[in-house]
N, C-alpha and C positions, 0 to 999 in steps of 0.2 A: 342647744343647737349642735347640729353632727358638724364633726371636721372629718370626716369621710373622704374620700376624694374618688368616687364610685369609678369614671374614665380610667384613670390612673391605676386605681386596683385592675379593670378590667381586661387593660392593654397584660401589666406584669403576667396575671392568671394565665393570660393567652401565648406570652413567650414562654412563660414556662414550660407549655408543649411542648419544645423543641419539635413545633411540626416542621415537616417540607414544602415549602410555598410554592406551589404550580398553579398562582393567582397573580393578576397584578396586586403591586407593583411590579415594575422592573429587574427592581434594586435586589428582588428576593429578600425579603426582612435583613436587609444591610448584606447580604453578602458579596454583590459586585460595589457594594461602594468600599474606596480606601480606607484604614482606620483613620485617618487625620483629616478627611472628607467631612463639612458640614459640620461643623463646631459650631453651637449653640451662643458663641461670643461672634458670628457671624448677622446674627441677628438684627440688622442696623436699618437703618434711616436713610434718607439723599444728604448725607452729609459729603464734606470737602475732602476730593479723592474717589468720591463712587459715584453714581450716579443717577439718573432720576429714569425708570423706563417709561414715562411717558412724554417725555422729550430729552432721550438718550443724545450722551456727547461725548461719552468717557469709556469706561472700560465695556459696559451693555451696549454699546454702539459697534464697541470692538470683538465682539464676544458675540452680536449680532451678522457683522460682517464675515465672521469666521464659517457660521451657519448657512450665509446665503452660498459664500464658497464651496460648502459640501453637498448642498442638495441643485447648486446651479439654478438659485432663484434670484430675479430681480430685486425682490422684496420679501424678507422673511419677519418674520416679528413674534417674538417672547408671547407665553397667556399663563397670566398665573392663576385663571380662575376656569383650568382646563380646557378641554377642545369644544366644553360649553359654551363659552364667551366669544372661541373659534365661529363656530356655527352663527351665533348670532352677526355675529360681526361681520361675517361673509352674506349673509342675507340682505344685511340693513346696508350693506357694500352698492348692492348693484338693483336694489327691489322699492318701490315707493308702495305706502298703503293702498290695497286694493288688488294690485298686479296678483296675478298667476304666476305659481313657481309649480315646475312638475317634478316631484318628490315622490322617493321610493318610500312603500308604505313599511317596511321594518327597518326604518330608520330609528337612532333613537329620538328619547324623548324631549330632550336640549332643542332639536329641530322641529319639532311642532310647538312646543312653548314660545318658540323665538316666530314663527309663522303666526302666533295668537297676536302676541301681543304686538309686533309690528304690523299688523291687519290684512296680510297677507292670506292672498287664497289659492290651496292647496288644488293639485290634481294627482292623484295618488295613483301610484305607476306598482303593479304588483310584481315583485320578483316570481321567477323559475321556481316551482318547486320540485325539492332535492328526491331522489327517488331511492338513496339510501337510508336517511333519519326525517324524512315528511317534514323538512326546514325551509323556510323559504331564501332562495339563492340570491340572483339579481336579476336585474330589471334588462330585458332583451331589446334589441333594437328593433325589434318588431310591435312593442308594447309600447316602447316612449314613441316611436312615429303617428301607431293610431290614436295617442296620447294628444299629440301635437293634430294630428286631423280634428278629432271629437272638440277639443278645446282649445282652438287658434288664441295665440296672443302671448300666451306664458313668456316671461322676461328671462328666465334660467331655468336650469336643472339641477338638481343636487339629488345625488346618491351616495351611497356608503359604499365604502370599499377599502380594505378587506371586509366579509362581516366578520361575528363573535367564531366564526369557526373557521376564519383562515383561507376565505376562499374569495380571490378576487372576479373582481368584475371585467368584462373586458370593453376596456376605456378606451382605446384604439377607436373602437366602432361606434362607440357613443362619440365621442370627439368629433367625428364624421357627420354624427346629424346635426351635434352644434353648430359645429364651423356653418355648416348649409344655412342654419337657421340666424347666423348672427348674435346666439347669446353665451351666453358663459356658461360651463360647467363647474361646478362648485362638488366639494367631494370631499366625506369626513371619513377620512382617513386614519381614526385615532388609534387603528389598532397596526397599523401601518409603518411606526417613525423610522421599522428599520431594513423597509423595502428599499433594495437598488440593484445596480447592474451584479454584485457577487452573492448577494443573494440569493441569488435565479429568480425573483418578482421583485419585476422595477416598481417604484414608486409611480402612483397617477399623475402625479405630477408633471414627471418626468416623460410621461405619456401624452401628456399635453391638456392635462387638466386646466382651465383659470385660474384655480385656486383651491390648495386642500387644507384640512386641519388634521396635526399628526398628536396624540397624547402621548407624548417624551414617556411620559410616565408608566405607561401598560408594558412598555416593551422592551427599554431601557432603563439604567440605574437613574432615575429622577425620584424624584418625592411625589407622593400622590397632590394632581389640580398643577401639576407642572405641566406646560405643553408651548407650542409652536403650530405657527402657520406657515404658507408660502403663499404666496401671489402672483400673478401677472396682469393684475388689473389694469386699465384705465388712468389716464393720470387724475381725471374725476372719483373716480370708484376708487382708486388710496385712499387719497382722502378723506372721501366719506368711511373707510375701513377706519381708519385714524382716530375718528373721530366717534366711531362706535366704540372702539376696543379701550378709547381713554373714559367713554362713558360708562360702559359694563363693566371695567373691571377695577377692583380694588385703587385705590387714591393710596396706597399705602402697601407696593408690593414688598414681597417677603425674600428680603436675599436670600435664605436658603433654598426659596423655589429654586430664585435666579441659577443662584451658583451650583443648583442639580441641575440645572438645563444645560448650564453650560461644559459640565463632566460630561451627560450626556452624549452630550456632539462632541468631544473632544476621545469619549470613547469607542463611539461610532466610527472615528475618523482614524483610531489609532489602529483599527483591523485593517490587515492585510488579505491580500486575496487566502496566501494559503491559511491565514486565521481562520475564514471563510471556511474554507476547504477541511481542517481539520475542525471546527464544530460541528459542520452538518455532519459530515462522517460519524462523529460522535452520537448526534441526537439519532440518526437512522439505524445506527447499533442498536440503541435503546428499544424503539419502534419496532425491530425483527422481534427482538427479545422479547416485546409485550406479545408480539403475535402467538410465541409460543405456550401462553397460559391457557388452557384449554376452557374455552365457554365468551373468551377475551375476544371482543373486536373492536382495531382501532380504523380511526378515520382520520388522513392528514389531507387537505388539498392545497393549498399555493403556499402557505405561511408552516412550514416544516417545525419552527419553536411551538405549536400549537397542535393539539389532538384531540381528537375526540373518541372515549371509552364507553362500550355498551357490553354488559355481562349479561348471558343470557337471557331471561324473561324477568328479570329484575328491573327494577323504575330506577331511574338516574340518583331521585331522590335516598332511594335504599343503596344504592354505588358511593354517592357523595358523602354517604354518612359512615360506609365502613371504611370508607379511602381513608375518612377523617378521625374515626376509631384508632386506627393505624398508623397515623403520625403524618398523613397526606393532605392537608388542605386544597382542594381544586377551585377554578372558577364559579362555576355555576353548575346547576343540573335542572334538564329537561325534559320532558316524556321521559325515554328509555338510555337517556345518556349523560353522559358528563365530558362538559368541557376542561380541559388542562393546560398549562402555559409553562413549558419549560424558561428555566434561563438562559439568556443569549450570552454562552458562555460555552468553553468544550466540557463533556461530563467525563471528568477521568474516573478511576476504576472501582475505586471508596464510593464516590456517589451512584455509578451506576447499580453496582452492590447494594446500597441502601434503600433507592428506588426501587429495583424489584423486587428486594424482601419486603417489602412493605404493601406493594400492590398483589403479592400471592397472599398476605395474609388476610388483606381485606377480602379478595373475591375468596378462599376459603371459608370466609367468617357467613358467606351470603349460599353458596355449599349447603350450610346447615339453615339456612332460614329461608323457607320457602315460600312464605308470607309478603314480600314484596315484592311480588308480579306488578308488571306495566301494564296501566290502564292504556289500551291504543287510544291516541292523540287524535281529534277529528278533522278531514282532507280539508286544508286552505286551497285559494288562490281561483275561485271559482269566476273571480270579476279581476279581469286584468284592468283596468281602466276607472277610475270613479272619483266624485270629487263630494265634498258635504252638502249637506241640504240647504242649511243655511252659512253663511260667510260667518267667520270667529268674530268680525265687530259686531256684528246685530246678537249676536250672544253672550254677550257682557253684561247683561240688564235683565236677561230675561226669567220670567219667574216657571219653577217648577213643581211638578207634584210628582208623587212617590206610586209605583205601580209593581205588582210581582214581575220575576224576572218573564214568565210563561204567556203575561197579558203585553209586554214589550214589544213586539214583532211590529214593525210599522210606525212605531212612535219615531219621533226624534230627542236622540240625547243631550242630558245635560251633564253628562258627568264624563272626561275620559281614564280609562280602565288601563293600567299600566303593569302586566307581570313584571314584576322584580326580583334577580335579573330573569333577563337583559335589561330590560327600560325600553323594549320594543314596543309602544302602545296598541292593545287589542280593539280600543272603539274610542272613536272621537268624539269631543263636546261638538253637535250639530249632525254629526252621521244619523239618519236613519238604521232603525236598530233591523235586523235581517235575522231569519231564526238559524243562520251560519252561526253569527254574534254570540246569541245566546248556549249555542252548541257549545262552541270552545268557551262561554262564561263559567257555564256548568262543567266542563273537564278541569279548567286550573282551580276551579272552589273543589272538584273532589279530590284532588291530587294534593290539596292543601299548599295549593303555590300562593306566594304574598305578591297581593296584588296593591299597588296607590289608585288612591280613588276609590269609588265603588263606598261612599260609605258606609249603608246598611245592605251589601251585599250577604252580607253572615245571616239577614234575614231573610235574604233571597229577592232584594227588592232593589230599584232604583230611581232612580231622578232622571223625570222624559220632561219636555218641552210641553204647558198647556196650549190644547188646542185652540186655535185662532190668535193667538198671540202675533205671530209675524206675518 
């Protein structure tokens, strides 16, 4: 029997790198957290002196309270099981089986899992699409109205905001058709925990959301599956939030989450305007300085710690791999770009130093390799408005058969198709497949993006709904 410990070797291998993390987490591989930060003898129980967060009274009560005072919420509340459990718990909040939620269709995939299985039926609100990198934006108030025309009744809204590229929505005007309509706006904010007034982009919240969920974690020094909500629900809908968030999530939270949550807020709160003021100055130094690499274009919109890299006719995927040749790990890569996440921290003159040697050498290394041209991405966003063929309960049961992807057109699915990342789902269990569907099925299988789901897609095949079933 091996006494290997494959994890453990894999994690060591990888710090070895001594790469640059311009990924989540927050914390940047420990470097915004203290050295006396998170001791492994923190690791405890609801024992006498600490406290229980699923009926907090002690220090998480107090550490709780501290958090509603900084974001100016009624109700804030800890998620150790990320802005996952977030979502859920804001749905199962204000939504009974059956109801209509109108949900942006690049949302992630936390939100339509949590819409399956609480039996909730989707009307799927298409964002803007972006006219510099062919991404899909947000969702217009001209979209969710004839949303709300076509499909009277819907009980909420929920959209994303920031998305993966830093660019918010404007919640002002959404707010507007709520308030009208009477329901709540719900909004996962997870790339958001460190929007406010010195910022320059307030939090949704603070815009007058119902309720967001922020992951402490992407953007701040927390541990990864660290996160926070806020609220202003209902004194009905707490409760029923309460009573979600103690059912989804762990019976057995992990003080280290805790006590990264709560550095978190205590780090957030510890910036001063000019702190403010002397990091952006910093990160927009950097931002010039990218501009100057000849073939380099970057894209920043609301969320300034976050950018987006495209090197001339090179695929994101052939960028994210020399970024990563070079001692750079980024977020993700798509079509012809790559997402990046600076630390929410000032970058003095060693780092910034370190940063641009390493981003000249990667796109030098791509110079010589001419071989990873970007396949163009094929145009979304042709149907603002749409909802599934059949409802997520009547699809629990149902039996399917296997068909090439080319005989799909028409059918309805049983499988849904998730690029990873982001975890924006491309086609839902019960969607009608469209030969759009199949267009972009076939760009992420040539570009060799990993997709969840799809599970004989490598044969070129899938799983449709048999005819006359429903």
């Amino acid at each position: 029997m091996s006494n290997r410990v494959p994890i453990i070797e894999g994690l060591i291998s990888h710090q070895k790198r001594e790469a640059v993390s311009w990924h989540v987490p927050g914390h940047k591989s420990s470097d915004l957290f203290p050295k006396d930060i998170l001791q492994l003898e923190w690791d405890q129980t609801e024992l006498p002196g600490l406290d229980d967060l699923h009926h907090p009274e002690g220090i998480i009560a107090e550490s709780i309270g501290l958090l509603e005072e900084l974001y100016g919420a009624p109700h804030s509340h800890f998620l150790v099981n990320g802005s996952t459990v977030g979502n859920w718990g804001m749905l199962a909040a204000v939504a009974n089986r059956g109801d209509r939620i109108y949900v942006q269709r690049n949302s992630h995939k936390s939100v339509f899992n949590a819409m399956e299985w609480l039996g909730l039926e989707p009307v799927f609100l298409q964002p803007e699409l972006g006219t510099d990198l062919a991404i899909g934006r947000h969702v217009s108030r001209e979209t969710l109205t004839e949303a709300m025309e076509r499909f009277p009744g819907g009980v909420a809204v929920f959209l994303t905001s920031p998305t993966y590229y830093g660019e918010a929505a404007k919640i002002e005007e959404i707010v507007e058709v709520t308030n009208e309509q009477g329901i709540p706006l719900l909004v996962d904010e997870a790339h958001g925990a460190h929007f406010n007034a010195n910022f320059g982009q307030r939090s949704a919240f603070e815009l007058g959301a119902t309720a967001v969920v922020q992951s402490a974690h992407k953007t701040l020094p927390a541990l990864t599956m660290a996160a926070w909500m806020h609220d202003r629900f209902t004194e009905g809908q707490t409760r029923r939030l309460k009573h979600a968030l103690q059912s989804f999530q762990s019976s057995s939270p992990s003080y280290l989450l805790l006590a990264s949550l709560d550095y978190a807020r205590s780090y957030l709160a510890s910036l001063t305007e000019s702190d403010w003021t002397e990091i952006r100055r910093s990160h927009e130094r950097f931002h010039e300085e990218l501009r100057q690499i000849e073939g380099l274009e970057i894209f920043i919109y609301h969320d300034w710690t976050r950018f987006t890299l495209r090197y001339k006719a090179a695929s994101g995927a052939a960028l994210l791999e020399a970024l990563s040749r070079n001692g750079i790990d980024a977020e993700f890569a798509l079509h012809d770009h790559v997402v990046c996440l600076l630390p929410l921290a000032y970058l003095d003159d060693e780092t910034f130093i370190q940063y641009m040697g390493r981003v000249r050498l990667a796109c030098d290394s791509l110079k010589e390799n001419q071989a990873n041209v970007c396949i163009e991405p094929p145009i979304k966003g042709k149907m603002k408005v749409s909802e599934l063929e059949y409802p997520f309960d009547s699809m629990m049961d149902a039996e399917g058969t296997w068909v090439l992807l080319e005989d799909s057109v028409g059918c309805v699915t049983l499988e849904t198709l998730i690029p990873y990342p982001p975890g924006i789902p491309l086609l839902f269990k019960g969607e009608r497949i469209l030969a759009e569907h199949v267009e972009h099925i076939r760009y992420y299988l040539n570009v060799h993006a990993h997709i969840q789901g799809g599970e004989r897609l490598v044969e070129d095949m899938i799983c449709v709904l048999k005819e006359g079933q429903l």
